[in-house]
C-alpha positions in Angstrom: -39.3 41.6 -39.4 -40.7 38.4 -36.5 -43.2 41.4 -35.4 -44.7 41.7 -39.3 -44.6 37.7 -39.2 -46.4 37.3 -36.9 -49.0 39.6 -37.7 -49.6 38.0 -41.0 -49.5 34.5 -39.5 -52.7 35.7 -36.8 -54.7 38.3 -38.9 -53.1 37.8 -42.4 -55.6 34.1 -43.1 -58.7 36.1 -42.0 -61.1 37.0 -45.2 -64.4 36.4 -44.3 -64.8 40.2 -43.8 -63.7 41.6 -46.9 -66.7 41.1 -49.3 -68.2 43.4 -46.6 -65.8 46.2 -47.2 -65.5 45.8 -50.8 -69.8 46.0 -50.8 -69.3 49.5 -48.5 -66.4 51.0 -50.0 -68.2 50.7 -53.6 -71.5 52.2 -52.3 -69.6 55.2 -50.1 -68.4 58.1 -52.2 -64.9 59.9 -51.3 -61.7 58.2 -50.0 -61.9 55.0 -47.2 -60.1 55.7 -44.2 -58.6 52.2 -42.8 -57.6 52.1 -39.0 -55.5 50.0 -37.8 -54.4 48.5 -40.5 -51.4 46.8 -39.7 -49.4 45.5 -43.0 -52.5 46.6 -45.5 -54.6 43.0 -45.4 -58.1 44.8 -45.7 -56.3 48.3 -47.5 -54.1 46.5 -50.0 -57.7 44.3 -51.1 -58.9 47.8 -51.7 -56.5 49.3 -53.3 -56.9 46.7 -55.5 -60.2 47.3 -56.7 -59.4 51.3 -57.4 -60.0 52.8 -54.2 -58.0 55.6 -53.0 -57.3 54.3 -49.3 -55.5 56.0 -46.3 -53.8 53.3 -43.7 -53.9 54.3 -40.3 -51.8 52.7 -37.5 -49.6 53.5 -34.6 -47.2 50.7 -35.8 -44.5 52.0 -38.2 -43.0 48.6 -38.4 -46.3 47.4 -40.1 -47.0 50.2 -42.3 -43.9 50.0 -43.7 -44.3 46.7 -44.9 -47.2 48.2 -45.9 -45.7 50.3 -48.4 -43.8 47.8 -49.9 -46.5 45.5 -51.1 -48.2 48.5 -52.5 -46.0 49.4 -55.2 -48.0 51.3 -57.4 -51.3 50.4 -55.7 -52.9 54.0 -54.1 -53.0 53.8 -51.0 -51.0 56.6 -48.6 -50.3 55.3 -45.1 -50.2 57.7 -41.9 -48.4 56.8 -38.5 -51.1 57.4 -35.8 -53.2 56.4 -33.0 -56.8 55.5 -33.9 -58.1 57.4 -30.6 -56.3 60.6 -31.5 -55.1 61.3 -35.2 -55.6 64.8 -37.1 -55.8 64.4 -40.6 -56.1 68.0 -41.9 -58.6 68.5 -44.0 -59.1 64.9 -45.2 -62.9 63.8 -44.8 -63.5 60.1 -46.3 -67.0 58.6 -47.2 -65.8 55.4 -45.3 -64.5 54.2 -42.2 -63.5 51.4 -41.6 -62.6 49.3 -37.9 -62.1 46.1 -39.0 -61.3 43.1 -37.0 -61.3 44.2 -33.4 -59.9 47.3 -33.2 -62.7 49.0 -31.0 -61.9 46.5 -28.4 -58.4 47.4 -28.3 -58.9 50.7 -27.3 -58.9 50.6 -23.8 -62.7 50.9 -23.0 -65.6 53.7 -23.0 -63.1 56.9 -23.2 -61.1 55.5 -26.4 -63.6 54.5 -28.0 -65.4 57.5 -27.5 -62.0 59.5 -28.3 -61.8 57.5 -31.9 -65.4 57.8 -32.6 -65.1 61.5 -32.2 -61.6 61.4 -34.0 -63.7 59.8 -37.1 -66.5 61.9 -36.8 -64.6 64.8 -37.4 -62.7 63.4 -40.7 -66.4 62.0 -42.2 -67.6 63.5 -45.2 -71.5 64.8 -44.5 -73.5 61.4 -44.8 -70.4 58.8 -44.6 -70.2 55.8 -43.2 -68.2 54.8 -40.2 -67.9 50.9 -39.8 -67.0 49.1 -36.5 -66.3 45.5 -37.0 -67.5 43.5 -33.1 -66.1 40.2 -31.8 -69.6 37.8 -31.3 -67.7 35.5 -29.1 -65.7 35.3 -26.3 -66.0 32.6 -24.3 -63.4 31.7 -21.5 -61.4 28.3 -22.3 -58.1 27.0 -21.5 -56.4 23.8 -21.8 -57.8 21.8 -19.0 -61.7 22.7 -20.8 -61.2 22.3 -23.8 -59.9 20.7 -27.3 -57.9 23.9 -28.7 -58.8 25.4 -31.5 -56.3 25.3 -34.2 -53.3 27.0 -34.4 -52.5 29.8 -37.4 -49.3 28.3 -38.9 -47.0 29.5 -41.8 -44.0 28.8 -43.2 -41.2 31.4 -44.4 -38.1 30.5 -45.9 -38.1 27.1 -44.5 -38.8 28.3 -41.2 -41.8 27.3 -39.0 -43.5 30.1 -37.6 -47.1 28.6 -35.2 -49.5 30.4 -33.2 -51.6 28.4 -30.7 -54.3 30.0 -28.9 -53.8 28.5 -25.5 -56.7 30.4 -23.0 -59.1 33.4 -23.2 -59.7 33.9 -19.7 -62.7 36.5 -18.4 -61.1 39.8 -16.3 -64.6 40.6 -16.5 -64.6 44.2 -18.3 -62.4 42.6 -21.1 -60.6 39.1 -22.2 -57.6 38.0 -22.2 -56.6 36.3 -25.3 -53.4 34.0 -24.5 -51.2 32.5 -28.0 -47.8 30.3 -28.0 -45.2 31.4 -30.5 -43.2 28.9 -31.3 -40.7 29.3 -34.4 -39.0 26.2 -35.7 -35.6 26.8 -37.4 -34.5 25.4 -40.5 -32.1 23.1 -38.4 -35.1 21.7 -36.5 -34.2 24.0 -33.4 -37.1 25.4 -31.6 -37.7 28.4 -29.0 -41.4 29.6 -28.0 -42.8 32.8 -25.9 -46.5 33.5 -24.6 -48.1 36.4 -25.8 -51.5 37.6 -24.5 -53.4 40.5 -25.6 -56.8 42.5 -24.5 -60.5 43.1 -25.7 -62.6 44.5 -24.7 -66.0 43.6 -24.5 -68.9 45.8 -25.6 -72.3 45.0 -26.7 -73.6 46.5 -30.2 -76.1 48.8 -28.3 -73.4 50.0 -26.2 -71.7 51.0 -29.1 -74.1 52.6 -31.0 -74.7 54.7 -28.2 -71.1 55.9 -28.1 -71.9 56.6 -31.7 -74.9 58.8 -30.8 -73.0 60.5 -27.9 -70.0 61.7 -31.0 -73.1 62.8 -33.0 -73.8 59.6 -35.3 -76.7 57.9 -36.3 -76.3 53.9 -36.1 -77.6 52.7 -39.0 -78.3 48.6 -39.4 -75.9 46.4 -38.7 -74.1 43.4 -40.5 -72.8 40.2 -39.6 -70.0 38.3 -40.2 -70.5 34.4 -39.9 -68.4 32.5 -38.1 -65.9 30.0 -39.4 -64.2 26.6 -38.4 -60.6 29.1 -37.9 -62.3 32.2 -36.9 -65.0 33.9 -34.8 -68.0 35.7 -36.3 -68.2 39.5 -36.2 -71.2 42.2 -35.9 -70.6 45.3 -37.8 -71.7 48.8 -36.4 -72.8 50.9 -39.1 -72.6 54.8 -37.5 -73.9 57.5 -40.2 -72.3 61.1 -40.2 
């Protein structure tokens, strides 16, 4: 249950992107596919709104938290990697990478193996959509003021994620967070946790589109925020 905490604590706040997805998934015809989506924050929102969604991720934990909010809701969730997965005969209108999810998959040859993955499930015409980190510049607490930390609480328990560093390896970043839980009792216990993105430009990228046989179309932005970093979205047509 800490591991579907946490995710909703660091990526369950974030809503700047979904008008975007809501615009797409009500101008795409067929079914939206949603990769990696975790416990249903951008699905569940389209769901919502009457669209018959599939949620992707490799993380059974998360999906089937998933489930549970659903209820009723349509939406049919799929254990899988995003770089490999084999949905037979399924082709959806929409795509949908939100977040960072192109950056976490491990440089050129995933994303080139989920771009061809996608391409293969994409109704004639439909609309793959890769959602691009603008920023990431190195910091750590000797630069700079830290930016705030996510922060919710659950049953009277204290749950706070601080960034701490993004350090430059050059290829990719390494994005460095405190976890720190505070019991009900006032006791506290903390662990680092540090994950990887990639970085890629949006030419890059559409070029990996062309090379799995899509056509980039015109991308979008996501603006930035006082809490959150600004996005560009890839559009790649099938």
């Amino acid at each position: 249950m800490s591991h579907v905490i946490w995710h909703d604590v660091e990526c369950g706040s974030y809503v700047e992107d979904l008008a975007l997805w809501r615009e797409l998934a009500g101008h795409e015809l067929g079914p939206v596919l949603d990769a990696g989506a975790g416990a249903g924050r951008v699905a569940l929102d389209l769901a919502r709104r009457g669209h018959d969604v599939v949620a992707l991720d490799r993380d059974s934990a998360l999906l089937a938290e998933l489930r549970r909010r659903a209820g009723a809701l349509a939406v049919q969730t799929i254990v899988g990697d995003a770089r490999s997965f084999e949905l037979a005969g399924r082709r959806f209108g929409l795509i949908l990478a939100p977040m960072q999810l192109v950056q976490l998959l491990g440089g050129p040859t995933g994303r080139g193996d989920f771009l061809r993955a996608a391409a293969a499930h994409l109704r004639a015409g439909g609309l793959i959509a890769c959602a691009v980190s603008d920023s990431m510049d190195a910091f750590d607490a000797d630069d700079v003021l830290l930016p705030r930390p996510d922060v919710a609480v659950l049953d009277g328990v204290r749950y706070c994620s601080q960034p701490i560093a993004v350090r430059d390896e050059g290829g990719r970043v390494a994005i460095e967070r405190l976890r720190e839980i505070t019991a009900v009792d006032g006791r506290r216990c903390a662990a680092a946790d540090v994950i990887h993105l990639d970085r890629i430009a949006v030419e890059a990228l559409e070029a990996e589109g062309r090379a799995a046989g899509l056509a980039p179309a015109t991308a979008r932005e996501i603006e930035q925020t006082e809490d959150h970093v600004g996005s560009t979205v890839v559009m790649l047509r099938g």
